[in-house]
C-alpha positions, -999 to 999 in steps of 0.1 A, spaced: -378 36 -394 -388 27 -354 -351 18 -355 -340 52 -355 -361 60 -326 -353 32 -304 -331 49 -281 -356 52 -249 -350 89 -248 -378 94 -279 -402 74 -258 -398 95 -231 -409 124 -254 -435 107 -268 -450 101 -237 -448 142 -218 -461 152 -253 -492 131 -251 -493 143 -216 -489 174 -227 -517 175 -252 -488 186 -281 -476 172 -310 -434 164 -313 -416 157 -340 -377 146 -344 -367 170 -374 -333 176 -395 -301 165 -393 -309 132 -377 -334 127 -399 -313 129 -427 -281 114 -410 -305 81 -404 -308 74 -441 -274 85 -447 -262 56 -421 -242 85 -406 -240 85 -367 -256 116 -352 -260 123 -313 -280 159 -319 -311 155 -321 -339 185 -329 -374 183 -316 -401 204 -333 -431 206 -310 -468 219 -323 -468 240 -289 -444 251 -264 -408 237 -272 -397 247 -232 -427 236 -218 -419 198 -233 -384 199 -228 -387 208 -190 -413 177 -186 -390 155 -204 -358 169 -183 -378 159 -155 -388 127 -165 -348 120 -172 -334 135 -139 -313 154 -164 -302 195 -163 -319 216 -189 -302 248 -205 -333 271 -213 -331 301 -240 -362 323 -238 -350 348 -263 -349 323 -291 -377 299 -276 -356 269 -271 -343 246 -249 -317 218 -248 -309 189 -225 -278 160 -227 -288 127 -215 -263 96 -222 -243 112 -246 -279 123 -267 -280 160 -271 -316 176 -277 -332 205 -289 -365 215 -286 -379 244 -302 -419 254 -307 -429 247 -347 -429 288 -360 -435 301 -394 -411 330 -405 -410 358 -423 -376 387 -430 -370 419 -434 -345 424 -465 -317 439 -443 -315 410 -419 -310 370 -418 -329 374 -386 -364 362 -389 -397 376 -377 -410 343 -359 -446 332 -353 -461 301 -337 -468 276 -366 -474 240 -377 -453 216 -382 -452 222 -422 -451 260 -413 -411 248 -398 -405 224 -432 -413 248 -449 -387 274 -432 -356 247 -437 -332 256 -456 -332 220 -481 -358 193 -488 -334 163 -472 -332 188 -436 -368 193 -439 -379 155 -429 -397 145 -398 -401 111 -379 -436 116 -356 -434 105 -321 -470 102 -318 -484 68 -307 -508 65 -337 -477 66 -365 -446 61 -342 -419 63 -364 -434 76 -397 -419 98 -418 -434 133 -430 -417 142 -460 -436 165 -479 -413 180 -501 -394 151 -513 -367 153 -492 -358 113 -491 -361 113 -532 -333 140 -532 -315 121 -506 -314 92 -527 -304 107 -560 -281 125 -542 -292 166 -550 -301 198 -530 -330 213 -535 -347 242 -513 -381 233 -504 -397 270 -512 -391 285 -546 -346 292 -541 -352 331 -549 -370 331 -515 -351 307 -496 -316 321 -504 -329 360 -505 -343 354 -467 -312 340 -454 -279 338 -476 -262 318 -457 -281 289 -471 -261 298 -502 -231 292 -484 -245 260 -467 -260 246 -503 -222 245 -516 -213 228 -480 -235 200 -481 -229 193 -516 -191 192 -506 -196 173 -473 -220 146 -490 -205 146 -524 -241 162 -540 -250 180 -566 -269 212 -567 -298 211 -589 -296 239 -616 -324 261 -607 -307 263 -576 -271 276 -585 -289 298 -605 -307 311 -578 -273 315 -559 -257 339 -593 -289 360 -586 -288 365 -546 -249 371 -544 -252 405 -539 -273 393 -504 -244 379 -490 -231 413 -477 -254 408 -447 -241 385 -437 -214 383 -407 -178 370 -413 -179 349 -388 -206 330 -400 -189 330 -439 -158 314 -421 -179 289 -397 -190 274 -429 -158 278 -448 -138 253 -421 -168 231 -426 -160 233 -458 -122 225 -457 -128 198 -434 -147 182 -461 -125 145 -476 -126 167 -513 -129 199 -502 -119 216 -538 -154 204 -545 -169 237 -525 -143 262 -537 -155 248 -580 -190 257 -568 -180 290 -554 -166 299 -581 -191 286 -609 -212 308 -585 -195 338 -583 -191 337 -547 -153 335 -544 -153 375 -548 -175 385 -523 -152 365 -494 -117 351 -510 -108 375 -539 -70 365 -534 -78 331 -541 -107 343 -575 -73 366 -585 -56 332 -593 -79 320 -622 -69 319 -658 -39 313 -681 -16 337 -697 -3 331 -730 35 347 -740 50 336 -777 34 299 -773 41 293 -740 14 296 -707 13 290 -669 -8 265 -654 -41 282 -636 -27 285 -602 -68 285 -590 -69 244 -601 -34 238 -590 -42 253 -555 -74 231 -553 -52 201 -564 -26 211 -536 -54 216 -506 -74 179 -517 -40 165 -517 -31 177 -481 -66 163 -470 -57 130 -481 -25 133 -456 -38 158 -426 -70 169 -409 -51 196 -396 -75 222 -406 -46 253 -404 -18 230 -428 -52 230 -451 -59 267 -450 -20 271 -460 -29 247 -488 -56 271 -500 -34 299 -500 2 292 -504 6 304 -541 -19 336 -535 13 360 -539 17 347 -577 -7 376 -594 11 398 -577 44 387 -587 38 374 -619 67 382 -649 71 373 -686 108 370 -688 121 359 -727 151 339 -716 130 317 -688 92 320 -693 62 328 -667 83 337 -630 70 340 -599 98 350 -578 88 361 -542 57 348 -544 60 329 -511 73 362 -490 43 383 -509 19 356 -500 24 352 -463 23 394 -459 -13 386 -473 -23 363 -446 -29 387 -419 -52 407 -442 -72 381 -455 -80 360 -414 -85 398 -405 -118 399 -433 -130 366 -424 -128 373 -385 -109 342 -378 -83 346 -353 -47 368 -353 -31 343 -331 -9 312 -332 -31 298 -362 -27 327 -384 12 328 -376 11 291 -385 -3 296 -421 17 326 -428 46 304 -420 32 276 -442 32 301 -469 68 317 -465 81 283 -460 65 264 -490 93 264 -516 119 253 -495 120 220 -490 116 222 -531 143 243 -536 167 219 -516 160 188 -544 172 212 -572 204 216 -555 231 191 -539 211 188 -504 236 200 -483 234 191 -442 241 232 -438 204 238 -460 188 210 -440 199 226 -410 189 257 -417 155 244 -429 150 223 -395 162 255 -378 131 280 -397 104 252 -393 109 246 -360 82 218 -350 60 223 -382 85 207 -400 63 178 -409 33 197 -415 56 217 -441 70 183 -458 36 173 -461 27 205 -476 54 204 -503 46 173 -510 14 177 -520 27 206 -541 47 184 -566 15 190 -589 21 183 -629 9 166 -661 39 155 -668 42 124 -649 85 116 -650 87 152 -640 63 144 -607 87 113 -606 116 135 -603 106 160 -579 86 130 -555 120 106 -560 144 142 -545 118 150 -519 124 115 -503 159 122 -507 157 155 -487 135 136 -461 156 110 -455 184 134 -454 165 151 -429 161 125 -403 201 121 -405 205 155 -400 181 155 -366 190 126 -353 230 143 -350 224 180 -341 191 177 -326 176 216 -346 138 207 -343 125 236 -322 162 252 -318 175 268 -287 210 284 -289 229 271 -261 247 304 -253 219 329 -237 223 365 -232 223 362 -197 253 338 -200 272 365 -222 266 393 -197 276 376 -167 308 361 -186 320 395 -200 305 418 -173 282 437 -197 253 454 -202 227 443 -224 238 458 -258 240 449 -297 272 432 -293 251 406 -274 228 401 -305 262 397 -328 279 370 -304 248 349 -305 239 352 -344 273 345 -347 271 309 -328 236 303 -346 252 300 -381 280 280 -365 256 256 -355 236 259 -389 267 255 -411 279 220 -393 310 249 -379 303 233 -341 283 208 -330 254 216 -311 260 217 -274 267 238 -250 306 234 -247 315 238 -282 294 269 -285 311 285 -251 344 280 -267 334 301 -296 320 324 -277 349 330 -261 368 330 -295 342 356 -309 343 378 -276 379 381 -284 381 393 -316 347 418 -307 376 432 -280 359 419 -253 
């Protein structure tokens, strides 16, 4: 285990804490990340003593900039590409209506002890006498190897003091591929009600951790088995279950939506086009109708969804911006690269879809592709053999009228000045007018054609 600490940098520390008459220790994540054979460049130092003291003898030692943070009692330097930490060991205790802990000086055990799972509470010393040796009290490398979380305190305690560990137990399992060992989910079921402490921001920091995840349906099972998904995503709990009319059900639009988001991993790391994933079918409960004649119908589930959208970033605190606008989009637009395969794929309904998605067009192909979702396998056959159809159709269609991010070629500037008007509504109908020209294959789209119907269009408005 010297090999992980071969980098000079741990030397250095080594040697100002002997200096220093303190004991350091390289803690957490890189710990963990070490026997994972994962890569990590942040690195945390606990120190039995002053965390500042030794990070300002090693920044000194390195010729390096230190960032100091009294309030919390840490420090943190970046040297070659190595970013570390350095915090004082503390012991903590909570007070029920906070996450934030009452903090007091402590061994190093005292700060295992405070981590939120066995395999983030190991230690490599940097002490001279046992270089390199790991302090795993709790077991945290047996976990690690059988792949489990586990909290290193009894979970009641560790999840009631800070619930975002409940959050971050369902993470790691996602991001690692673990399992959470029984007593612990259980523990989870009980403390749910602690989450409402907790800030949104911090519920959505771990939820893009989450998504980001190569299977990240794994964490959204867990949040459900836990009873989570209510106390954050309720749109996306509202999709569980199956509904039975004379024989005949729907499929549980919860799975298929995990199904559609793991698929869209596969193809994107665009975190947005994944959150779009998540939530494009969370307008079905709300739309949901037996009809005799045709079965379970959805209709307008993709225009109810994306109203949704605003509501549900606006809860989580994520932003109201571009992002948001993108997903809502996502959403509206979902079905309509599916309803062109069930149809003649016209150039006129290619157009007009090119014209709608603008630039996301292939983040919204890859969406509905990873929407053709069924057990019947000729009918996912079908749909995949029309989508390529509509795809290929699609790069004709580009290639000749050039619609990605469309810009009319006739301006409202360009009508006034020809007709000698103010701006008015007759404006708005001249250039709607030469849109859907355009759109329906009518003119081609360039700037001479379209003046020449402008003119025509002028003429019959009386202009």
């Amino acid at each position: 285990m010297i090999e992980a600490l071969n980098n000079k940098i741990f030397r250095i520390v080594s040697q100002q804490a002997l200096l220093q008459g303190v004991r350091a220790y390289v803690i957490g994540g890189y710990v963990r990340d070490y026997f994972l054979q994962r890569p990590s460049n942040d690195v945390d130092i606990v120190v039995e003593g002053s965390g500042i003291a030794l990070a300002e003898a090693v920044a000194n030692a390195l010729h390096c900039k230190l960032s100091v943070f009294k309030n919390f009692g840490t420090a943190m330097l970046k040297y070659k590409g190595t970013e570390l930490e350095f915090v004082g060991a503390r012991k903590e205790s909570y007070d029920r209506t906070s996450r934030k802990p009452i903090v007091e000086d402590g061994s190093l055990e005292d700060d295992q002890l405070r981590r939120d799972f066995t395999i983030n509470a190991m230690a490599f010393s940097l002490q001279d006498e046992d270089y390199g040796e790991l302090v795993d009290p709790f077991g945290g490398i047996r976990d690690l190897n059988a792949g489990i979380i586990r909290t290193p305190l009894d979970p009641d305690t560790t999840y009631s003091d800070d619930p975002l560990r409940m959050i971050r137990a369902i993470r790691f399992a996602t991001q690692l591929g673990f399992s959470i060992v029984p007593e612990s989910l259980d523990s989870i079921k009980r403390n749910k009600y602690r989450l409402d402490i907790l800030s949104r921001e911090r519920i959505a920091e771990e939820l893009h951790k989450i998504l980001m995840s190569p299977t990240p349906s794994i964490g959204f099972v867990l949040f459900d088995k836990c009873d989570l998904l209510d106390a954050f995503l309720p749109a996306l709990s509202n999709l569980k279950g199956v509904e039975t009319m004379e024989g005949r059900g729907h499929k549980d639009n919860f799975l298929h939506s995990l199904q559609v988001l793991d698929n869209v991993a596969q193809a994107s790391d665009n975190i947005w086009l994944r959150w779009a994933a998540l939530l494009h079918d969370i307008g079905k409960p709300a739309t949901k109708k037996w009809e005799a004649t045709i079965g379970w119908t959805f209709h307008n589930h993709d225009f109810i969804g994306s109203k949704m959208i605003p509501g549900i970033f606006k809860e989580l605190k994520m932003p109201l911006n571009e992002k948001m606008k993108f997903v809502q989009k996502m959403v509206l637009l979902h079905l309509r690269p599916i309803a062109l395969v069930t149809d003649e794929v016209t150039d006129s309904a290619v157009r007009r879809l090119l014209f709608d998605a603008g630039d996301d067009i292939d983040d919204l192909m890859i969406l509905c592709k990873a929407d053709i979702t069924s057990k019947n396998d000729r009918k996912v056959e079908n749909f995949k053999h029309n989508y390529e159809i509509v795809q290929q159709k699609m790069v004709e269609v580009e290639e000749i009228d050039r619609l990605r991010n469309f810009q009319n070629p006739i301006t409202g500037e360009i009508i006034m000045q020809r007709f000698n008007i103010p701006p008015c509504n007759t404006i708005g109908v001249i250039k709607e007018y030469i849109k859907n020209a355009i759109l329906d294959g009518v003119i081609p789209n360039d700037y001479d054609a379209a003046y020449r119907l402008m003119e025509k269009k002028a003429a019959e408005l009386g202009l």
